[in-house]
C-alpha positions as CSV (number, residue, x, y, z in Angstrom):
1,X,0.0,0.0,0.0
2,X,2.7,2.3,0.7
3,X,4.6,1.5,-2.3
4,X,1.5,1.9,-4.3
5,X,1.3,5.9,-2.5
6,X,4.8,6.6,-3.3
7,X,4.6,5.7,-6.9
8,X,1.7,7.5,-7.2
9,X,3.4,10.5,-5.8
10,X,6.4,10.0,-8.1
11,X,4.4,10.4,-11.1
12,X,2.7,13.6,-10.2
13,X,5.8,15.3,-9.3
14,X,7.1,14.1,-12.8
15,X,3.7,15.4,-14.2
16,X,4.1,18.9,-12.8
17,X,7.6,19.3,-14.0
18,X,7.0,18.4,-17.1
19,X,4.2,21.0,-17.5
20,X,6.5,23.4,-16.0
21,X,9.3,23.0,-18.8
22,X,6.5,22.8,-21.5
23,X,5.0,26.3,-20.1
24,X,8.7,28.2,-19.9
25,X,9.1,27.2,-23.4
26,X,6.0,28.4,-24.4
27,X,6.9,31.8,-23.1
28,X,10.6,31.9,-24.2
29,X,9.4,31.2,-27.9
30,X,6.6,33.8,-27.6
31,X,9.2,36.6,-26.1
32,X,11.7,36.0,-29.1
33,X,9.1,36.0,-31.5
34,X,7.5,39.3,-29.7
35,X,11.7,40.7,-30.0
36,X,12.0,39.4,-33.4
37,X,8.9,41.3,-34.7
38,X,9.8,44.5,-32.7
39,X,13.2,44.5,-34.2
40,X,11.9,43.9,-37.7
41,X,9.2,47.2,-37.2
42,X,11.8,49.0,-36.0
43,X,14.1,48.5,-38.8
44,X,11.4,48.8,-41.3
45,X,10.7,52.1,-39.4
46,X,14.2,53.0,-40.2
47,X,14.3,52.4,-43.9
48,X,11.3,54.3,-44.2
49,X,13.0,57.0,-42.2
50,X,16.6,57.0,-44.5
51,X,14.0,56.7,-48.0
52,X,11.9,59.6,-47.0
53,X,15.2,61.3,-46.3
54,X,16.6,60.2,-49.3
55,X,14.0,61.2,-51.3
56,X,13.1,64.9,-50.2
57,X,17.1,65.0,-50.6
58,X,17.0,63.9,-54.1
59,X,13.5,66.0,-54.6
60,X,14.4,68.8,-52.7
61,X,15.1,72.0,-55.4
62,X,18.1,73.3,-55.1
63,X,18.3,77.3,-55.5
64,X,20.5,79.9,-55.4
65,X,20.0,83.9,-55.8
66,X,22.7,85.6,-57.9
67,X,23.2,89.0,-57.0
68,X,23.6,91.3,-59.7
69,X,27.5,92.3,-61.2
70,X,27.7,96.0,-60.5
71,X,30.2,97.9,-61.2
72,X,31.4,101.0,-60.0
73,X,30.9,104.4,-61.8
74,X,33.7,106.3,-60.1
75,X,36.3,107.5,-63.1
76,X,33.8,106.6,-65.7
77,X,33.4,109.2,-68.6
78,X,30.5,110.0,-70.0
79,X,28.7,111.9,-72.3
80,X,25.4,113.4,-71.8
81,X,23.8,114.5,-75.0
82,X,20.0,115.8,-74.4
83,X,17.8,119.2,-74.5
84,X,16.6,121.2,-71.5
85,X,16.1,117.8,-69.0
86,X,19.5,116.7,-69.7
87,X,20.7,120.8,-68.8
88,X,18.2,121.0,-65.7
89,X,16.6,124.0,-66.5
90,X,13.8,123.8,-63.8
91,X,16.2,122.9,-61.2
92,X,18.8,125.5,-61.6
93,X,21.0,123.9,-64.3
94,X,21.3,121.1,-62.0
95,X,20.0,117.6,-63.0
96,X,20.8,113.8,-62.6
97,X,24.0,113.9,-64.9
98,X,25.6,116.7,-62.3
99,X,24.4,114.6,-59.5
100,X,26.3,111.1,-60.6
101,X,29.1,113.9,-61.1
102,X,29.2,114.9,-57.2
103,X,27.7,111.7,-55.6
104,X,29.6,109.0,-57.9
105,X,32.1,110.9,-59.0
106,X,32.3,110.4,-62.7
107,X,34.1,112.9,-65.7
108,X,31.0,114.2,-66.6
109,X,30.5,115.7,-70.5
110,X,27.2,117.7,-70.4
111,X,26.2,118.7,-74.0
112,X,22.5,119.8,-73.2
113,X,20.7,122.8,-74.8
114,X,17.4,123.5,-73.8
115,X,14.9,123.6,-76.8
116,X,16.9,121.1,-79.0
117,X,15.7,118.7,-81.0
118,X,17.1,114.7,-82.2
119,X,15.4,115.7,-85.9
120,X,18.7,117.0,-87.8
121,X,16.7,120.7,-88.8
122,X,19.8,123.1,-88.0
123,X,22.9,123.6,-86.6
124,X,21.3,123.3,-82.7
125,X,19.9,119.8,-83.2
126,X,21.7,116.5,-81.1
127,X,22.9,115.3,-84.4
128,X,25.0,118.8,-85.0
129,X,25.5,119.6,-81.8
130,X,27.5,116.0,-81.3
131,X,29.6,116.3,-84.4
132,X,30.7,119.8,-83.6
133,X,30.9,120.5,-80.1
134,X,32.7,116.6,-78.7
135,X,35.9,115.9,-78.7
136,X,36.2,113.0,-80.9
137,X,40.0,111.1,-79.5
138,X,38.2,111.6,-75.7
139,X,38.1,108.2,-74.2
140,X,33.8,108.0,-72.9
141,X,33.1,104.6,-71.4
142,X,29.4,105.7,-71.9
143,X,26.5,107.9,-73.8
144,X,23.3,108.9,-72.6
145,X,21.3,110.3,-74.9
146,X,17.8,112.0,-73.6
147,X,14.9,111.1,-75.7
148,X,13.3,114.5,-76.2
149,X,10.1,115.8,-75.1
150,X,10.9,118.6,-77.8
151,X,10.7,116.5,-80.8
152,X,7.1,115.0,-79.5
153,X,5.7,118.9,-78.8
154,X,6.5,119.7,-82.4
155,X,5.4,117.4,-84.1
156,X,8.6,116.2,-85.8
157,X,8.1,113.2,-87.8
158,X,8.8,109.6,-86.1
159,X,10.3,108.2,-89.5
160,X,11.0,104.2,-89.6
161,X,13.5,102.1,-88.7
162,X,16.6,101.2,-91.3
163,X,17.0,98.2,-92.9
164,X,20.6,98.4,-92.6
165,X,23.5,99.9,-90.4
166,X,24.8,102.1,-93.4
167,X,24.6,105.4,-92.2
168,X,23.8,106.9,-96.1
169,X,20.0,105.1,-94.5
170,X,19.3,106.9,-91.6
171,X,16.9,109.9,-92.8
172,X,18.4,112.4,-89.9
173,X,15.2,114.6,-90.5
174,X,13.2,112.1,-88.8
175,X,12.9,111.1,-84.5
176,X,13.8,107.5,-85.7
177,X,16.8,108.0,-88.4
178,X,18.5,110.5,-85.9
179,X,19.0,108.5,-82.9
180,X,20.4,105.6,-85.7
181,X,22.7,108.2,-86.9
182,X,23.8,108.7,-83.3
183,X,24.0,105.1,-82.2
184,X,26.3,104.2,-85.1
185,X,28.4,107.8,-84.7
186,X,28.9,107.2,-81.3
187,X,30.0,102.9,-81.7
188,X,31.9,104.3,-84.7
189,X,33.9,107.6,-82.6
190,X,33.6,106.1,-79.1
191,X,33.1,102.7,-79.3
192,X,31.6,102.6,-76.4
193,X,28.0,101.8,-74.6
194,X,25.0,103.7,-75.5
195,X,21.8,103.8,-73.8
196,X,18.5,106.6,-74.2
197,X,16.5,107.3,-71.3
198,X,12.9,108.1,-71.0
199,X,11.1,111.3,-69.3
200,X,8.3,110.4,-67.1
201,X,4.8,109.6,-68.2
202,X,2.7,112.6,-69.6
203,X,0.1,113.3,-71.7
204,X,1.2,113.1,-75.5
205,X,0.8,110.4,-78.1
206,X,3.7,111.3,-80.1
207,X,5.9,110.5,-76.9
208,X,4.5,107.4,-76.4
209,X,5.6,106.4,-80.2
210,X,8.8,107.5,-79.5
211,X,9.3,105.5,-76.7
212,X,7.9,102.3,-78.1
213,X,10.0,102.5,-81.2
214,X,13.0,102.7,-78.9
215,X,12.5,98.7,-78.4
216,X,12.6,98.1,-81.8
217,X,16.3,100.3,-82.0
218,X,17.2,98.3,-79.2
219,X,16.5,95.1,-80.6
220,X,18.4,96.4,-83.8
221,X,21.2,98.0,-82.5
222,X,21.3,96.6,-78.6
223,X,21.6,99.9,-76.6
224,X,20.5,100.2,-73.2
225,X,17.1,101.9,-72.3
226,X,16.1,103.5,-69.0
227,X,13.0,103.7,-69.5
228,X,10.9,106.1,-66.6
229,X,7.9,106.0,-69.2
230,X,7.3,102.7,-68.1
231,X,8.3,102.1,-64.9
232,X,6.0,100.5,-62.5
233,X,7.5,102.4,-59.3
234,X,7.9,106.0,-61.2
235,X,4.4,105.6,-62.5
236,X,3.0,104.8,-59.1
237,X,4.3,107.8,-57.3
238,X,1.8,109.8,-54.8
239,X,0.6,113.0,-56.1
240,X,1.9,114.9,-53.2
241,X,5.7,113.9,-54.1
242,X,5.1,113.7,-57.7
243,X,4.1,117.8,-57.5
244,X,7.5,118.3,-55.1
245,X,9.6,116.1,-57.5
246,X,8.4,117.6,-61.0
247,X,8.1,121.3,-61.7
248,X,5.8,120.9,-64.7
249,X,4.9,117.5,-66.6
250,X,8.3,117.4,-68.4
251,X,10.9,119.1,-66.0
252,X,12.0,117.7,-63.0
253,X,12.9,119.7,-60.2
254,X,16.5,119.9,-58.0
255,X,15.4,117.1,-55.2
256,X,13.1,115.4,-58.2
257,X,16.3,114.8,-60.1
258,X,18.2,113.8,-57.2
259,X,16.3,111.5,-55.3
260,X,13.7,110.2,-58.0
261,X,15.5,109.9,-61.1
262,X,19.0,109.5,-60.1
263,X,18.7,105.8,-58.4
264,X,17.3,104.7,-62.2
265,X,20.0,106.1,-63.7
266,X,22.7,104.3,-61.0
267,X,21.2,101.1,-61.5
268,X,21.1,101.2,-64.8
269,X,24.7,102.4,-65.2
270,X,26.5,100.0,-62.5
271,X,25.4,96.9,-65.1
272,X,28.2,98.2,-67.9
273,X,31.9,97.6,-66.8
């Protein structure tokens, strides 16, 4: 009987440790699966980190602002060919050509005569007045060359645009065939830059012609246009500063010249080494 208890004993205890070792199994296979699968989100996490990475690195645009070449204007010669804006007459004799004189310092030529005209009609027109009056064996590194109010007042006729670069084409009695005849007189004795410049906007049609067919010169002859006309920032000037910077609807005055005009002109300028 007590052999019978003992046995019986034996092969519980056996019972309960093998239930034991079945159990810790069990749980050590379920913890390294439950590792395994942590490790394999994780690195799955991972690469999905390093290919969005990737990605907006390869994606990404890549941009850079170049600042604009300027050059400075201190040195520089140049000649100012115009009529009564080019002199100043509103403002004293003063006007945008003295200022880059005094502020940038350049060897200013100022050939300006108020009343003038670009239409070759007499011996006081651009065309005469630049033949006669400048020193042809100067060294100039630049011309400006005023588009004048005076030959839009008068009526003088607009003319068309050459179909060559032969001066014998350039019909000098006309707004067009005059600034041609300058472009190429000024390339020819200079050989140097040339650029036109606008007045601001005001009322006149024939203006407005002039200006426009400056684009086509330009895209003929490839001079340089400042072109106030136009300009978004000139045009959109309060009335209260427009009356302090302009004496009239042509002529600028001193501090018009100075603190309105004279920035265009700089900027314009600076791009020509």
């Amino acid at each position: 009987m007590k052999k019978t208890l003992l046995f019986t004993l034996a092969i519980l205890l056996l019972l309960v440790l093998a239930v034991s070792c079945g159990t810790n199994e069990t749980t050590g296979s379920q913890t390294e699966s439950s590792t395994e699968s942590e490790a394999a989100s994780m690195n799955s996490e991972e690469s999905s980190s390093e290919a969005t990475t990737a990605e907006v690195t390869t994606t990404a645009p890549v941009t850079t602002e170049e600042t604009p070449t300027t050059y400075s204007l201190e040195g520089k010669t140049m000649i100012f060919l115009g009529s009564s804006v080019t002199y100043g007459s509103n403002a004293g004799g003063y006007s945008m050509a003295d200022a880059l004189r005094d502020q940038y310092h350049i060897n200013l030529i100022k050939e300006a005569v108020s009343g003038t005209t670009l239409v070759d009609n007499d011996g006081g027109s651009y065309v005469s007045r630049m033949k006669n009056n400048l020193d042809k064996n100067v060294h100039v590194d630049h011309v400006v060359v005023q588009l004048s109010t005076n030959d839009a007042t008068q009526n003088k006729p607009l003319g068309k645009l050459s179909d060559s670069k032969d001066p014998a084409t350039f019909n000098t009695k006309t707004v067009i065939g005059a600034i041609e005849y300058i472009i190429w007189y000024c390339e020819e004795t200079w050989h140097c830059p040339v650029s036109f410049y606008t007045g601001t906007k005001f009322d006149n049609a024939n203006y407005e012609k002039m200006v426009n067919a400056l684009y086509d010169i330009q895209e003929k002859w490839g001079i340089g246009i400042i072109d106030l006309w136009n300009d978004p920032a000139m045009n959109a000037v309060p009335p209260s500063l427009y009356h302090m910077y302009m004496t009239d609807d042509i002529h600028p005055s001193k501090i018009g010249y100075t603190r309105w005009w004279l920035p265009k002109f700089v900027e314009h300028l600076q791009k020509y080494e």
